[in-house]
N, C-alpha and C positions, 0 to 999 in steps of 0.2 A: 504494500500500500504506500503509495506517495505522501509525502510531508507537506503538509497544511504549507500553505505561501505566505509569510509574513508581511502583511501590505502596511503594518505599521513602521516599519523602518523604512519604505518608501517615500512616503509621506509623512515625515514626523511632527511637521506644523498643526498639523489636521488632528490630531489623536493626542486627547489629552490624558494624564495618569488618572484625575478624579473625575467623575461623574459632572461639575459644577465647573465654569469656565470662569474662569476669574477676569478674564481681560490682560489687559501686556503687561507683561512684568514692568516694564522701563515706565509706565504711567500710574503713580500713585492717586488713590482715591478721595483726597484729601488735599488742599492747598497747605502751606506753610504755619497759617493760623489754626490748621486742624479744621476747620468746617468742611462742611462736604459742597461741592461745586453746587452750582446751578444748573439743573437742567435747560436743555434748549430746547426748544419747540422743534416736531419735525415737516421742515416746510419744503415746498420747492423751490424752485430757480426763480425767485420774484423777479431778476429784468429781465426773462422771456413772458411773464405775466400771468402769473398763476400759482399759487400759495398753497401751503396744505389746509389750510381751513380760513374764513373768515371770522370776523368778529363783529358785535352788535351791542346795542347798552339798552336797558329798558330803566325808568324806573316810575315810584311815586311821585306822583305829581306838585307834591312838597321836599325831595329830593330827597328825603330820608330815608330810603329803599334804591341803591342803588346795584345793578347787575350787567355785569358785561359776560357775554357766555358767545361759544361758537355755533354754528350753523346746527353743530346736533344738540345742541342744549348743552355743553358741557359750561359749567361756572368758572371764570376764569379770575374776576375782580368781585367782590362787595362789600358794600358799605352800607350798615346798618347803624343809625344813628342811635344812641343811650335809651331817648324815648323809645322807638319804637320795639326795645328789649323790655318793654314793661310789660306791652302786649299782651294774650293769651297766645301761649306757643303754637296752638292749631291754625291762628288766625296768621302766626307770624310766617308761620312753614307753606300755608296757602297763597302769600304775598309772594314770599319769595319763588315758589314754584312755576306761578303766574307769569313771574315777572321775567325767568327766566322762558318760558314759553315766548312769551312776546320777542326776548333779545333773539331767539332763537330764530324763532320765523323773520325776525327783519334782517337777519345774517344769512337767511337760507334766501330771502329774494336779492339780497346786495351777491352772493354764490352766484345766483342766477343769472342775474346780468353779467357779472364776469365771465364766466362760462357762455352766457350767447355772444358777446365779443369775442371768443375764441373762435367759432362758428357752431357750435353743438348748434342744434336746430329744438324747436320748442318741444316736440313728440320725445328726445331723451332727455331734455330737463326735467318734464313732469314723471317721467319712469324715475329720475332722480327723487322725485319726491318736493322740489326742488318749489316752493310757494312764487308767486303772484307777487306782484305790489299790492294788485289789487284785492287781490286774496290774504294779504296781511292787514289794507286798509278795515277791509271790511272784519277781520277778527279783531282788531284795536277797537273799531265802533261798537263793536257786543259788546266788547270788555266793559269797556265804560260803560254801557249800560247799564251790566251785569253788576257792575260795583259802585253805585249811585256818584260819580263822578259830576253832581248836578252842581254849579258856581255858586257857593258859600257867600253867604251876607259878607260887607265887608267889616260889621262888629263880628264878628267871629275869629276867634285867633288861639287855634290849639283846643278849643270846644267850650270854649270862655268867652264871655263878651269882655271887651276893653276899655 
């Protein structure tokens, strides 16, 4: 019977001793101050014109809720002002979920346009899943409806008169 072919001393870059890949030896995980880097986003080649995700901001309309998140709803910035942590947390987690919807769909029609500049044509943006302007306008207008967004006396200030 012939002898198994050892294809690990052919390749010995490729085939590690553990299980678990550490990354190169010659690049420590750690700067000088010992913190661990930052990661980077992974984008494409922005001057040919085309990114790995967009980004979008929604918030309340008193600015105290604010959320920047990408085309698939991931959260990427927010800013919850003191008040608004006084809240009832169900109310606070509905805000913010909302609000991320919103940044999401106006980051998936700003996608959208970028993408039909490149020439995709409209039949695969909507396979994209890829919203409207006009189909964000008109989810913003339920919104507000949906959440009595009606113009506040101008004695009213934080749910007090002045």
């Amino acid at each position: 019977m012939p002898e198994p072919a050892d294809f690990g001393s052919a390749i010995p870059e490729t085939i590690h001793e553990s299980g678990v890949y550490s990354g190169p030896v010659d690049e420590p995980d750690a700067d000088a101050a010992g913190s661990v880097r930052d990661a980077t986003p992974i984008v494409g080649d922005s001057q040919h014109g085309y990114t790995g995700y967009t980004t979008a901001e929604a918030a309340l309309r008193n600015g105290e809720i604010v959320v920047t998140t990408t085309e698939f709803g991931l959260p990427l910035k927010l800013h919850v002002d003191a008040v608004q942590l006084r809240r009832d947390p169900a109310d606070l987690a509905e805000d913010l979920l909302r609000l991320c919807r919103l940044a999401a769909d106006r980051a998936g029609a700003a996608r959208r346009v970028e993408l039909a500049q490149l020439g995709l044509n409209d039949q695969v943006l909507d396979l994209l899943g890829l919203p409207t302007r006009d189909a964000v306008e008109q989810t913003e207008i339920d919104d507000e409806d949906n959440h009595d967004y009606e113009p506040r006396s101008w004695l009213e200030h934080d749910g007090s008169v002045w």
